[in-house]
C-alpha positions in Angstrom: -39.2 28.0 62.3 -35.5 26.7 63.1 -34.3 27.0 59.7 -35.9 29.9 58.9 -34.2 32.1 61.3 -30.7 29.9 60.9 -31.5 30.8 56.8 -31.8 34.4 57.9 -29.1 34.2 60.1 -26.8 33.2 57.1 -28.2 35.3 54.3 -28.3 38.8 56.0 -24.8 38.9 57.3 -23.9 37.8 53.6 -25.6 40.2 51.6 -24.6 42.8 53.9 -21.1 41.7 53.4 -21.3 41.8 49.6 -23.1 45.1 49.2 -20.6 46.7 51.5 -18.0 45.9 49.3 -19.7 46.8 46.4 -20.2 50.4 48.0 -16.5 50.5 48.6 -15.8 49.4 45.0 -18.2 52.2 43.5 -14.9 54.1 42.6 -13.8 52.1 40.3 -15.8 53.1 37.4 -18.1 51.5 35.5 -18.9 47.4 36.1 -22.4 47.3 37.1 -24.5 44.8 35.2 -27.8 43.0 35.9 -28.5 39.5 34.4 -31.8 37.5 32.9 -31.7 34.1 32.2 -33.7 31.1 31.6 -32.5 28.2 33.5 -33.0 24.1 32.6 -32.0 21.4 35.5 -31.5 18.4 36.5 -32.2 17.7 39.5 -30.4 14.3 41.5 -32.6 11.9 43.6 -33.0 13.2 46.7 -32.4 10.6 49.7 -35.3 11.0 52.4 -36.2 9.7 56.1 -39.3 10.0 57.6 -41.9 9.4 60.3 -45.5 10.0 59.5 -47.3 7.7 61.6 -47.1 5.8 64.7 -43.1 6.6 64.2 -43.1 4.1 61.6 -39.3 4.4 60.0 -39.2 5.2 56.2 -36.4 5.7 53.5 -35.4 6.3 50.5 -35.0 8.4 46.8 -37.5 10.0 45.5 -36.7 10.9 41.6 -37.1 14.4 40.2 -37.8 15.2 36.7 -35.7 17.8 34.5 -37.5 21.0 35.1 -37.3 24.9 34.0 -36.6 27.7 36.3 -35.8 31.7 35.7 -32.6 33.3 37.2 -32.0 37.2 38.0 -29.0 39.0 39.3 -27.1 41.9 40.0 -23.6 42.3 39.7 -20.4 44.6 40.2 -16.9 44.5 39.3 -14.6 44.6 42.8 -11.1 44.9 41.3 -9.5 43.1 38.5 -11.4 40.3 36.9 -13.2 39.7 40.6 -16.7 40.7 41.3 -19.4 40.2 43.4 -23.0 38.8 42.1 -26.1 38.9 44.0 -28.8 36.3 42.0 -32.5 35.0 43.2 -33.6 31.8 41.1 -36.7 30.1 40.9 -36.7 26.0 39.9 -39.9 24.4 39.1 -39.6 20.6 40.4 -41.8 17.4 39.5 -41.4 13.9 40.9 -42.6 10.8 39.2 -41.1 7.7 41.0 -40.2 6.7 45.1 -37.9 3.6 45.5 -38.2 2.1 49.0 -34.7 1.1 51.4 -35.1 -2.0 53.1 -36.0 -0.9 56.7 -37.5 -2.3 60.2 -40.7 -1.6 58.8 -40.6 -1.6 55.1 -39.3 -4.1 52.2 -37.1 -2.9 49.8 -39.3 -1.4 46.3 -39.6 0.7 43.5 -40.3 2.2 41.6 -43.7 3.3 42.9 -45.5 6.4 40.9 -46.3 9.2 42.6 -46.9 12.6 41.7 -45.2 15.8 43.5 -44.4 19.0 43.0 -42.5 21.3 44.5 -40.4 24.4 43.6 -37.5 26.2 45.4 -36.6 29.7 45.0 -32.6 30.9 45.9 -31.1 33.8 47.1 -27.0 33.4 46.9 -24.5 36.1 47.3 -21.5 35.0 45.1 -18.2 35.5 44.2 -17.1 35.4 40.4 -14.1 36.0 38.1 -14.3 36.8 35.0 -11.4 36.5 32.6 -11.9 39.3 30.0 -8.3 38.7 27.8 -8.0 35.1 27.1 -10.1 34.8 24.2 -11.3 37.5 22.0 -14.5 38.2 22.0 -15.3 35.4 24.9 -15.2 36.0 28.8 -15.2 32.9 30.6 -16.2 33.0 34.2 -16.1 31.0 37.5 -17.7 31.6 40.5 -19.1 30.4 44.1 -21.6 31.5 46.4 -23.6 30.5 49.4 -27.7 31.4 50.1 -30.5 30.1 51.4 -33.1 28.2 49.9 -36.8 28.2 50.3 -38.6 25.2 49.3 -42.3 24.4 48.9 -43.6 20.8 48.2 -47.4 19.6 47.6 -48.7 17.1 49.1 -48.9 13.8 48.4 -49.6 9.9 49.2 -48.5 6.6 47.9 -48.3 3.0 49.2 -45.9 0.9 50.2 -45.2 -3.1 51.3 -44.6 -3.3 55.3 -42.3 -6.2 56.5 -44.1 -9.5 57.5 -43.0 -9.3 61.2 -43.4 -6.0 62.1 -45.7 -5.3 65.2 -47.3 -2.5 63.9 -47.7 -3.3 60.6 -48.1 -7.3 60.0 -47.6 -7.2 56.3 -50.3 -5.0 54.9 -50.2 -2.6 52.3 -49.9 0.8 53.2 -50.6 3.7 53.0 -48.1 6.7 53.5 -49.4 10.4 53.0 -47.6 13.6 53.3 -49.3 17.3 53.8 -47.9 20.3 51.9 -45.3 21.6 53.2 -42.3 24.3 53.1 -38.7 24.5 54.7 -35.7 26.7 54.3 -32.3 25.2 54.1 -28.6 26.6 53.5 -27.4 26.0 49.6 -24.0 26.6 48.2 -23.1 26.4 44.3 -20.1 26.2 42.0 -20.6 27.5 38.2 -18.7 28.6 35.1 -19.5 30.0 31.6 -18.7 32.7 29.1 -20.0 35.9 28.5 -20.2 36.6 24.9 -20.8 40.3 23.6 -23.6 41.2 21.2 -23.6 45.0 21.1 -21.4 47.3 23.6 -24.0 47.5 26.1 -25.2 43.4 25.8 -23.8 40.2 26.3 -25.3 36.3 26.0 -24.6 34.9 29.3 -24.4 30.5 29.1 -23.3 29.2 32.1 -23.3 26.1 34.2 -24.2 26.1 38.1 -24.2 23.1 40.5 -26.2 23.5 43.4 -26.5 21.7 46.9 -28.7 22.0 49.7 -28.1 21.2 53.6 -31.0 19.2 55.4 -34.6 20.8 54.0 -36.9 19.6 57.3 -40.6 19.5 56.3 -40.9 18.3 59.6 -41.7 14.7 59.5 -39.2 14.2 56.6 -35.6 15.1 56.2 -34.4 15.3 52.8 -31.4 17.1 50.8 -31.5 18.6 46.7 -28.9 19.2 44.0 -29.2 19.9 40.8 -26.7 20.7 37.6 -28.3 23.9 35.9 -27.5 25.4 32.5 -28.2 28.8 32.2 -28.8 30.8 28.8 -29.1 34.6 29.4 -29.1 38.3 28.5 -26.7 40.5 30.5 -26.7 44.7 30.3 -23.7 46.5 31.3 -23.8 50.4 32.8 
């Protein structure tokens, strides 16, 4: 509940931010356009703590798999090659593999199979420029913008190699098991691409977008996610 209203917090001063200005810009003529684009990613490992039972201490990476996702957004010209860009994006995330840290309680191992997934769907307000006279026929962009990030993850169990010593644990196998969950969490990302135009209305949109979460709390684990997106996509102008 925490970082749902601290996501909140962040994302509706933001968007009311950027569709202020986009009011004020409404002047300038035409520079509306809204954005469709299939999205590929891979996703880092994702470093995790946790405590599931009897405050037992885990860590570790959990590896994603290369995954699919859909992107849409709105944007508007502000002045010059500077707009703003309002985008929602849904990733699709699978997990194959967990690799153990050495802790007080566990041994050091990987990689053990699992099976997870999850999925995360974005809401970022960005900033982008777009460079419309360097190349004919070519607009390359770069951008930035900060969001918030719902994530959802199924559950899940594996098992894992406890220390010799440890009081709780004296060297059995065991097993670890998390519920479902979901969390919010504050995301930023970088990207660049080129707009290329197919008719005088339509333009091919590839881009690349690097995005990075704070702390996701599922509540009895603490993890981060990043991920290096390529986008390919059909933008109208009006």
């Amino acid at each position: 509940m925490r970082n749902s209203l601290l996501c909140l917090a962040v994302a509706i001063p933001a968007a009311a931010l950027a569709f202020s200005a986009a009011a004020q810009a409404a002047e300038d003529g035409p520079g509306q356009y809204i954005a469709v684009s299939a999205l590929y990613h891979l996703p880092a490992d994702s470093d995790f703590t946790s405590y599931p039972e009897n405050n037992v201490d885990v860590a570790g990476s959990i590896a994603h798999e290369p995954g699919f996702g859909l992107l849409a957004a709105y944007g508007r010209r502000i002045t010059g090659g500077f707009g703003f860009e309002f985008e929602v994006a849904y990733r699709k995330l699978e997990s194959k593999s967990i690799r153990h840290k050495a802790t007080d309680a566990f041994t050091a191992e990987g990689p053990i199979p699992v099976s997870v997934d999850s999925s995360a769907i974005t809401a970022m307000a960005n900033v982008v420029y777009t460079e419309s006279t360097l190349i004919d026929s070519v607009k390359p962009f770069v951008g930035a913008g900060v969001g918030v990030m719902w994530s959802r993850r199924d559950a899940f169990a594996y098992k894992a190699k406890s220390q010799a010593n440890h009081p709780l644990l004296r060297g059995t196998v065991y097993r670890i098991s998390q519920p479902d969950d979901s969390a919010g969490a504050f995301v930023w990302q970088a990207m660049a691409g080129a707009r290329i135009p197919v008719s005088d209305t339509f333009e091919a949109r590839l881009g690349y977008r690097y995005l990075r979460s704070g702390t996701v709390d599922y509540g009895d684990v603490e993890t981060r996610f990043a991920t290096h997106t390529f986008e390919l996509g059909l933008l109208a102008r009006f």
